[in-house]
C-alpha positions in Angstrom: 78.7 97.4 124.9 78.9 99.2 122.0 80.3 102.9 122.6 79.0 105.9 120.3 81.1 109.2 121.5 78.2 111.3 120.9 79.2 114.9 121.2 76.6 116.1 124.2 74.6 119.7 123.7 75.8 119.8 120.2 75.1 122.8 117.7 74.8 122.3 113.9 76.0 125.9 112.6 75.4 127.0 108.8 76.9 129.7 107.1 75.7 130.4 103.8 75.6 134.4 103.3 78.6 134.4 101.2 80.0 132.8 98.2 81.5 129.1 99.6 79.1 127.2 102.1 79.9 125.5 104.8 78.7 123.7 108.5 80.4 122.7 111.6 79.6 120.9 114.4 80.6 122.1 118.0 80.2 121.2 121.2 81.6 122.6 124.8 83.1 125.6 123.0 85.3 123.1 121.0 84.7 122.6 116.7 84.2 118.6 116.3 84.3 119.4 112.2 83.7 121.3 109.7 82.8 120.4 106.1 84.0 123.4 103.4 82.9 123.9 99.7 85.0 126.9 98.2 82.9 126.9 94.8 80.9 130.2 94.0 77.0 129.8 94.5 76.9 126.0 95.1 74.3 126.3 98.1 71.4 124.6 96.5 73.5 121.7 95.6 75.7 121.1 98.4 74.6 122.6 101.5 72.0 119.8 103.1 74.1 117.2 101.3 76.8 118.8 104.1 74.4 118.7 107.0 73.6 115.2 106.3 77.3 114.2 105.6 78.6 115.6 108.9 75.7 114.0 111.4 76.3 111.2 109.8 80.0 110.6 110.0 79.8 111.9 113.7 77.0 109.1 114.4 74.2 112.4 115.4 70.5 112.0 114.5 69.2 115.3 114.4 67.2 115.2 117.5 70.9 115.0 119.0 71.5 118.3 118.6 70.8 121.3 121.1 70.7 123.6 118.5 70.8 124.4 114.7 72.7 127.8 114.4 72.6 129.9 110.5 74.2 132.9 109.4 71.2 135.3 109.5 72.7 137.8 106.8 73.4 140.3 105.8 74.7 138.8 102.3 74.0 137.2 98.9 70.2 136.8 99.0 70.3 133.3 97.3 72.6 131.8 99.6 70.3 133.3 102.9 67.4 132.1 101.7 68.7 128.8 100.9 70.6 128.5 104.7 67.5 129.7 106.5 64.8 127.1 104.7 67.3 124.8 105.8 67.8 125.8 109.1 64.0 126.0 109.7 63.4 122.3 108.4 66.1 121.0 110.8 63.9 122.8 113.8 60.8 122.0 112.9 58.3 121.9 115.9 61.5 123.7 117.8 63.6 120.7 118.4 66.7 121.3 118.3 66.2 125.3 118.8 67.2 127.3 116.3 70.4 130.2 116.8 70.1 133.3 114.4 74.1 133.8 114.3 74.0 138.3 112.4 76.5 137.4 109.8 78.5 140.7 110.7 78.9 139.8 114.1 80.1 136.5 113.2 82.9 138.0 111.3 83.5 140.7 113.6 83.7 138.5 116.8 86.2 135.7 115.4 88.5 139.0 114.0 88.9 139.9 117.6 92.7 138.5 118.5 93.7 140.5 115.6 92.6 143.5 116.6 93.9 143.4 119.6 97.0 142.0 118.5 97.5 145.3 116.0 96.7 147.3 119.4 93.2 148.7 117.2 90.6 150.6 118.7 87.6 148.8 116.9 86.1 146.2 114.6 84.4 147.0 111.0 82.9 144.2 109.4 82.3 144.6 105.7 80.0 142.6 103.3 79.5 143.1 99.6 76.2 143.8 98.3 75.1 144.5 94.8 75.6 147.8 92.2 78.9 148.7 94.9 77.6 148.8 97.5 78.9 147.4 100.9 77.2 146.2 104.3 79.0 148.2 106.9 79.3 147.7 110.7 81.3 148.8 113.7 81.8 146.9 117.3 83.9 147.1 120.1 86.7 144.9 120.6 84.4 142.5 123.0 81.7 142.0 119.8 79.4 144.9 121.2 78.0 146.3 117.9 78.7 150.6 118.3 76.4 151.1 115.4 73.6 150.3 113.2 74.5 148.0 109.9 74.7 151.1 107.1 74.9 150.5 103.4 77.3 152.5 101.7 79.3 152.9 98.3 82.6 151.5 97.7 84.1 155.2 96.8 82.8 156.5 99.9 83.4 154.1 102.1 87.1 154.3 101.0 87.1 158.1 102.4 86.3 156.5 105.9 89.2 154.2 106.1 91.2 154.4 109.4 94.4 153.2 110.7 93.1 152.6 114.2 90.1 150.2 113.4 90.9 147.0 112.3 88.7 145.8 109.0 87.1 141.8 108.1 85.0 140.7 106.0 84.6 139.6 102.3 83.9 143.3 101.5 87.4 144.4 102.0 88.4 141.6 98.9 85.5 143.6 96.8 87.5 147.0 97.2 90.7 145.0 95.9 92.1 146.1 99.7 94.6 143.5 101.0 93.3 141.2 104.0 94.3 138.1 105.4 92.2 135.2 104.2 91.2 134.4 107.8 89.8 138.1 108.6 88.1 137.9 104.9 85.4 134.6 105.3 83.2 133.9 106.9 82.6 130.4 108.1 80.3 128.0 109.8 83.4 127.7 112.8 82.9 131.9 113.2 78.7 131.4 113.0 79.5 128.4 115.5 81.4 130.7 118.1 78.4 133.2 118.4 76.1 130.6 118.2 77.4 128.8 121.7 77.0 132.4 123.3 73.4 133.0 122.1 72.2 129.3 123.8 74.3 130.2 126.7 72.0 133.3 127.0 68.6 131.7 125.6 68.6 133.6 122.9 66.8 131.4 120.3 64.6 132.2 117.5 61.2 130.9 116.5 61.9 128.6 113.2 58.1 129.9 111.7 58.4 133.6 112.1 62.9 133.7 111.2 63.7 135.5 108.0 67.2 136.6 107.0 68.8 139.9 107.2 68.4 140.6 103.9 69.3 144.5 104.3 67.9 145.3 101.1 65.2 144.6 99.0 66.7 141.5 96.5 65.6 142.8 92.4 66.3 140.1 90.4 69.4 140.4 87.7 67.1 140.4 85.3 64.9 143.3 86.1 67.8 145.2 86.7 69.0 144.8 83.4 65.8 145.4 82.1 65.1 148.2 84.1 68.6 150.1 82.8 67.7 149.4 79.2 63.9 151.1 80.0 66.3 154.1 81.0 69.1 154.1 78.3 65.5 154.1 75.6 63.7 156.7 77.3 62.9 159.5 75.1 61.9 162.9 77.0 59.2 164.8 76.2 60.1 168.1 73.5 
């Protein structure tokens, strides 16, 4: 008789907030594998072809799965949107159930051992946004969020650096601050690692009503630019 493997309680985790995409499979607290594509803003292309890639070569329908776990933002609008539509297609009718993994948490859970092995006090995750600004947020060195997400400027966030809180994220590499590439991305092995708690706990999201964290209201490069040449034009009333 013909002997499959199959990976039991499986999650299918997604992380597409940042620049690269990429998906894991996990099971039992353990990554099975993870499929990477370091190119800038290649969602649209790649990122089902990834899903359907990894089930495949680990034998998986996608009824096998317990769950489908994204990265829920915040982060580049594009890539959200493009995660989350594909997230919601996979749980369609709620089976597997679908894992809203905060993007921030993600980052700020996996970053854990090294804060603790640099003896810091806390965890700030940072994720870059648009016109310099940054997605700021602090949490405790057991992933327990101290504070709301806050959007701030890159000059004055500087002011607020500290030696006793250890920084991650992809916002640090924005500010031209050194960081270890490991602290820097996020991945679908950090979105997997939340993910396994939030099933543990039941908490699961309803694939109609999910939308990202988008943190701030997406314009459109091109109305921005517009918008900027309206202003440089504008002639003031005499």
């Amino acid at each position: 008789m013909k002997q499959t493997n199959k990976p039991k309680a499986g999650i299918l985790s997604i992380e597409s907030s940042g620049a690269a995409c990429s998906v894991a499979l996990s099971a039992a607290n353990r990554i099975l594998a993870e499929y990477r594509i370091d190119l800038a803003n290649c969602h649209d292309r790649f990122l089902a072809e990834l899903c359907k890639r990894l089930l495949t070569d680990m034998n998986l329908a996608v009824s096998d799965l317990a769950a489908v776990a994204v990265s829920a933002g915040p982060g580049s609008f594009t890539g959200l949107r493009i995660g989350a539509a594909l997230a919601k297609a996979l749980c369609f009718e709620q089976a597997p159930a679908l894992v809203a993994v905060p993007t921030l948490l993600a980052l700020a859970q996996a970053a854990i051992p090294a804060a603790r092995a640099v003896s810091a006090g806390s965890i700030c995750a940072v994720i870059p946004s648009h016109q310099q600004l940054l997605y700021t947020q602090h949490f405790t060195l057991e992933a327990e969020a101290s504070g709301a997400i806050s959007v701030v400027q890159h000059a004055a966030f500087r002011t607020t650096l500290r030696d006793d809180i250890l920084y991650c994220g992809p916002g640090m590499d924005s500010l031209g601050l050194p960081i270890p590439p490991d602290l820097a991305r996020c991945s679908a092995r950090k979105v997997a690692a939340v993910a396994a708690r939030k099933l543990e706990q039941g908490d699961t999201t309803d694939p109609l009503s999910f939308t990202p964290l988008y943190g701030q209201e997406f314009i459109p490069k091109v109305r921005r630019q517009q918008s900027e040449k309206s202003k440089q034009h504008k002639v003031e009333p005499t």
